[in-house]
C-alpha positions as CSV (number, residue, x, y, z in Angstrom):
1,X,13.2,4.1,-19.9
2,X,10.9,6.0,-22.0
3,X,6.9,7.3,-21.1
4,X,4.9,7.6,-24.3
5,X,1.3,8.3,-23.2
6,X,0.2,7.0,-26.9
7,X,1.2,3.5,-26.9
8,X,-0.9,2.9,-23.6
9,X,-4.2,0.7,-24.1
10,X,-7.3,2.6,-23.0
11,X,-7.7,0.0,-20.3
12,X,-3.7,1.2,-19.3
13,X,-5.3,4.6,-19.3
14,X,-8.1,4.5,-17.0
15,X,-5.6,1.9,-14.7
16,X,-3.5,4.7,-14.4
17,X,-6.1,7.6,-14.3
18,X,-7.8,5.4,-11.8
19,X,-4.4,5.5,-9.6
20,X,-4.3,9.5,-10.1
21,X,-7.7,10.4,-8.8
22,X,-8.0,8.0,-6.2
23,X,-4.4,9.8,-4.9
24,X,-5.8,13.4,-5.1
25,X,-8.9,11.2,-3.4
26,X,-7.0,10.8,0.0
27,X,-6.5,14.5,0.4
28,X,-10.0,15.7,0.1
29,X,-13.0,15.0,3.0
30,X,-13.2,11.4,3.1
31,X,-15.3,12.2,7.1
32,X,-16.6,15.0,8.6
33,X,-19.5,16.2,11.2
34,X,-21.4,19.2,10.3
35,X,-23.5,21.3,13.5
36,X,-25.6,23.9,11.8
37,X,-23.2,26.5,10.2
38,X,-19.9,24.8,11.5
39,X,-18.3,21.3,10.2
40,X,-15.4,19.7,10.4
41,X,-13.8,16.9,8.2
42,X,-10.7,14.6,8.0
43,X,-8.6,13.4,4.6
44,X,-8.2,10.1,3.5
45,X,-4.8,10.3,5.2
46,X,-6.3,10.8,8.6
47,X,-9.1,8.1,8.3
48,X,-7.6,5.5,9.6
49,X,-5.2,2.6,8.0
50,X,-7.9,1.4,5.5
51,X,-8.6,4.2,4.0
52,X,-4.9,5.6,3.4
53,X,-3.5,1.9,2.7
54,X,-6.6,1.4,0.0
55,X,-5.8,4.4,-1.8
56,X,-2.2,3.9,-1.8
57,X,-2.7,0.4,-2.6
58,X,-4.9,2.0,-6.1
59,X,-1.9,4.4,-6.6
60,X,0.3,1.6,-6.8
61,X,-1.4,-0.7,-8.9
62,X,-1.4,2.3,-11.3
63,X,2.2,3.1,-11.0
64,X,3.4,-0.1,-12.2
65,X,1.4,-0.2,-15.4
66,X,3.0,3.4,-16.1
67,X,6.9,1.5,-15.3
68,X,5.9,-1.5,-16.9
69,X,4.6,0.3,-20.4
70,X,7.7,2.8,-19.8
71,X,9.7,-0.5,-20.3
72,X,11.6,-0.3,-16.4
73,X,12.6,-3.6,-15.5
74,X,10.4,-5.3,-12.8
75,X,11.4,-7.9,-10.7
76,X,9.8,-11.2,-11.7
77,X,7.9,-12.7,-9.8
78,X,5.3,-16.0,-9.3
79,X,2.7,-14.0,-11.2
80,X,2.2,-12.0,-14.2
81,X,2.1,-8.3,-14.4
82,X,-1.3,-8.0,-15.3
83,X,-2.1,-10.4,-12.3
84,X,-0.7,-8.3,-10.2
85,X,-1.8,-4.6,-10.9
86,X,-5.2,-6.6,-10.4
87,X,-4.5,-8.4,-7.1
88,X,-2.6,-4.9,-6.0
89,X,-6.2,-2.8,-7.1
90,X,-8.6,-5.5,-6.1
91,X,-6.8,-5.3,-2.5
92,X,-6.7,-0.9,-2.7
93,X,-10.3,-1.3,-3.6
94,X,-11.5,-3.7,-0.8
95,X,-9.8,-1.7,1.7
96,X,-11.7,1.8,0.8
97,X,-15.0,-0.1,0.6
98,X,-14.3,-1.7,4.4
99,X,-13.6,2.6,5.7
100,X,-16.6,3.2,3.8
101,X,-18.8,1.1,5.3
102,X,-17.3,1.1,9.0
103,X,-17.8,5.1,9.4
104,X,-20.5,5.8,11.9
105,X,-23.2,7.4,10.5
106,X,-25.8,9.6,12.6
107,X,-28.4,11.9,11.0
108,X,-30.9,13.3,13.9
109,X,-34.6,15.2,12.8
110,X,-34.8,18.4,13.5
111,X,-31.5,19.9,14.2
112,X,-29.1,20.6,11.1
113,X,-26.6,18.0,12.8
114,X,-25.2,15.2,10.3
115,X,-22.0,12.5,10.9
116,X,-20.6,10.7,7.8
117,X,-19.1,10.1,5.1
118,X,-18.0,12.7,2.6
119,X,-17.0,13.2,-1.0
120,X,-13.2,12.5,-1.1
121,X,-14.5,8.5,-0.5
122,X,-16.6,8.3,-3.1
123,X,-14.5,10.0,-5.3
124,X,-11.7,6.9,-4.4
125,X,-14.5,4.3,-4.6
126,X,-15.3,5.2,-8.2
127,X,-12.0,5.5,-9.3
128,X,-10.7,2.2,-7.5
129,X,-13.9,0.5,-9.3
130,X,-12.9,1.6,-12.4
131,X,-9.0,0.9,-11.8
132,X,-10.0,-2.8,-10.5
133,X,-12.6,-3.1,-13.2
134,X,-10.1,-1.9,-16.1
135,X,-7.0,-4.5,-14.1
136,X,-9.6,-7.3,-14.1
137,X,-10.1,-6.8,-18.2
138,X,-6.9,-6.3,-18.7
139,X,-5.9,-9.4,-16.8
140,X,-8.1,-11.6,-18.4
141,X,-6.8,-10.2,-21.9
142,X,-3.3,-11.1,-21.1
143,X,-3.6,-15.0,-21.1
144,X,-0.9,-14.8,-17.8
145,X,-1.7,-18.3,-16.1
146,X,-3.0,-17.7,-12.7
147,X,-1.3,-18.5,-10.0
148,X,-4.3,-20.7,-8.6
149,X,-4.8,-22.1,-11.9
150,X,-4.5,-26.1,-13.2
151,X,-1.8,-27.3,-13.8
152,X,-0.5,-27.8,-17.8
153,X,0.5,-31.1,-18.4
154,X,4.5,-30.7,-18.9
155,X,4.3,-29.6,-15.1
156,X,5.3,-32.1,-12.2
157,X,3.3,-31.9,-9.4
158,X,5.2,-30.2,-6.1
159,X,7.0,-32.9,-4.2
160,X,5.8,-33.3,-0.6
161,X,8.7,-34.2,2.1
162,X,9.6,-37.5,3.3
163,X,7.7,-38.9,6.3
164,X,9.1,-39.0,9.3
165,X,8.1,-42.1,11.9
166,X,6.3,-41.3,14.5
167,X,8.2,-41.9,17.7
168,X,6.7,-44.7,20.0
169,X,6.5,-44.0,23.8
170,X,7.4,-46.6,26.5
């Protein structure tokens, strides 16, 4: 197994850039309160599961391009590679967007008081749009049949299980 940073596509590149910033993401201020001269904030790791699953979930999608172009083996599964770095990102993405738009945000006139959101989650919503965006190309480039695609013709339809009789009461 062998990383060459060269034979990745650009979309490869901002997949795995994606995955890096949106992992230095969860340590900045994704939270905070701020009273007149004194705030306080919390990371992405202390913002509750959405927001440290989402950003793992981005760093992950990005971690198995880098193995996949490295040429690790993978274990094979229902769906293609590409299929699932998008899925993976898609999910990451979703996740940061629901902490985003579930903080509590209070702003009162006046008073130098302010609740909210911070930079470290925007920081991991533009990288995970980028990542999903650049997955999403990158999926549709590959020609991987989707898993909720139709059907080619050489393939038999699943075969349902034998119908039981339904018992008659007396």
């Amino acid at each position: 197994m062998r990383f060459d940073w060269k034979t990745m596509s650009t979309l490869d590149r901002v997949i795995a850039g994606g995955a890096a910033v949106a992992f230095i993401a969860l340590f900045l201020p994704w939270y905070g309160v701020s009273v007149g001269p004194f705030s306080a904030s919390v990371s992405g790791w202390s913002a509750g599961f959405s927001a440290w699953a989402g950003g793992l979930l981005l760093t992950i999608a990005g971690v198995l391009v880098v193995l996949r172009r490295s040429g690790a083996t993978l274990p094979s599964l229902r769906v293609g590679p590409s299929t699932l770095v998008a899925g993976i990102a898609a999910l990451g993405l979703l996740l940061v967007i629901i902490r985003w738009v579930s903080f509590p945000r209070y702003h009162a006139v006046g008073i130098s008081y302010g609740v909210g959101a911070r930079y470290g989650i925007y920081l991991a919503l533009i990288a995970g749009i980028a990542e999903t965006a650049a997955a999403v190309m990158e999926m549709r480039a590959s020609g991987e049949a989707l898993p909720w695609g139709q059907m080619q013709h050489g393939d038999a339809p699943p075969e349902s299980p034998p119908e039981t009789p339904a018992a008659s009461e007396e």
